[in-house]
N, C-alpha and C positions, 0 to 999 in steps of 0.2 A: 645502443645501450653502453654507458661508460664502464668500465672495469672498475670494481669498486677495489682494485687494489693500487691500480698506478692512474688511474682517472683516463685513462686514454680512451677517445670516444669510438675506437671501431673493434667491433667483438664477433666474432664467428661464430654461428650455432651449430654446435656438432652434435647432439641428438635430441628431438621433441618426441614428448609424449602425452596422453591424454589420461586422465586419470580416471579410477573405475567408473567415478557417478556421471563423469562427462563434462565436470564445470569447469575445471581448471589443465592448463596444460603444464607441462614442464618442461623449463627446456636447459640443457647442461650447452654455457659458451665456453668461449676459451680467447681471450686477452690476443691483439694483434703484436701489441707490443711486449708486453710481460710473459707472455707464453702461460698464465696460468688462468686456471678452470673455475668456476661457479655454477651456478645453478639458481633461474629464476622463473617465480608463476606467473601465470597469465591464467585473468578471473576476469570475471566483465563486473562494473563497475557502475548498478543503476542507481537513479538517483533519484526518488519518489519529489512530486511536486510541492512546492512550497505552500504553506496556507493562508490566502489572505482572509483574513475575518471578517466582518459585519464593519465593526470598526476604522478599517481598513490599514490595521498594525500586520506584519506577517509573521510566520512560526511555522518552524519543521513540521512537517504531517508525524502525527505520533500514533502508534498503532496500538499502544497500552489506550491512551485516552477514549481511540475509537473504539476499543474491547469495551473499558469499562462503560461507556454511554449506551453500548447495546444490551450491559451485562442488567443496567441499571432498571432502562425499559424492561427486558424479559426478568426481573426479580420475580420467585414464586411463580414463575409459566413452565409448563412442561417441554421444554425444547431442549433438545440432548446438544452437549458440549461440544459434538464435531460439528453439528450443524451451524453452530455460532460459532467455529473458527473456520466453515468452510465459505461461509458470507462475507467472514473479517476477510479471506484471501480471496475474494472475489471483488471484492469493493476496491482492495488494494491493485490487484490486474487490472481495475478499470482505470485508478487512477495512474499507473506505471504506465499502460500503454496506451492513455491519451496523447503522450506525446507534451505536454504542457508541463510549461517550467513551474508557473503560477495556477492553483484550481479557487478558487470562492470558495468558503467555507458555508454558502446556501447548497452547492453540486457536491459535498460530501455529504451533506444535510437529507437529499435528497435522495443519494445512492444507498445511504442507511436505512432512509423510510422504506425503498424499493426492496429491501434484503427482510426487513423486519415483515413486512406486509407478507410475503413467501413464506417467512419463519411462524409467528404467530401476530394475531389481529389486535389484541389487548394489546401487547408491546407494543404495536405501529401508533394504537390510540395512544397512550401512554408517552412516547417519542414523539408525538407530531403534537401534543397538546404543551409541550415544553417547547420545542423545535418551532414553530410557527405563533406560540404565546398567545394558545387561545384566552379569550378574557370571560367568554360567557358558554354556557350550555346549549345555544344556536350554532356556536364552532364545531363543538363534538359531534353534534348529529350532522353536520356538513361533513366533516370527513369521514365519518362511520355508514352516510351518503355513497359518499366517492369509493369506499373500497366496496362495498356491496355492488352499487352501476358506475363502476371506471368508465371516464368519458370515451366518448368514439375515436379513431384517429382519424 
């Protein structure tokens, strides 16, 4: 760490500490050359996957957009407010700790339909009939199908 006061690049840590929630440390150095003191955090630093779309343009994962698409599907459905932000922080832990710099915007597609179908079944019909572009009345009762006998694995 350089001294943010004489730029010298070697700093001695003379005391770390952790702070109450557990996410950040703190650590007070002291300048080898300058002889004088600061104090700097340490936070981890994740970086949620980038989106490639259909199209195959890419775009930051936005977590307002994925709110509002699920908010849009459950409009007028009984489903309580923690339960659609405990799905939005599930969907996100899936895609943080895939490990994957780039996700397809069909596998966020997907992981929403997965969350919705748990949430409620109207929203999933609702989601998958915009999501997947049904065109006719044979599509709906295919997926309304699928969530009543989910295939075997």
């Amino acid at each position: 760490m350089k001294c943010p006061f004489c730029r010298h690049p070697d700093t001695q840590v003379i005391d770390s500490r952790i702070s109450e929630e557990g996410d950040t440390i703190r650590r007070r150095r002291r300048c080898q050359a300058c002889d004088q003191r600061f104090t700097t955090y340490e936070r981890v630093d994740l970086q949620m996957p980038a989106v490639v779309k259909r199209n195959g343009t890419r775009t930051e994962f936005d977590v307002s957009k994925l709110r509002s698409s699920m908010n849009l599907a459950l409009r007028k459905r009984p489903v309580n407010t923690a339960d659609v932000d405990a799905a939005v922080v599930r969907i996100q832990d899936t895609l943080l700790h895939s490990g994957k710099r780039e996700v397809d915007s069909l596998e966020v597609g997907e992981l929403v339909m997965d969350e919705l179908l748990r949430l409620d079944q109207v929203a999933y019909v609702r989601f998958a009939s915009v999501y997947k572009s049904f065109e006719d009345i044979g599509e709906f009762i295919h997926a309304i199908n699928e969530m009543q006998y989910p295939p075997k694995p």
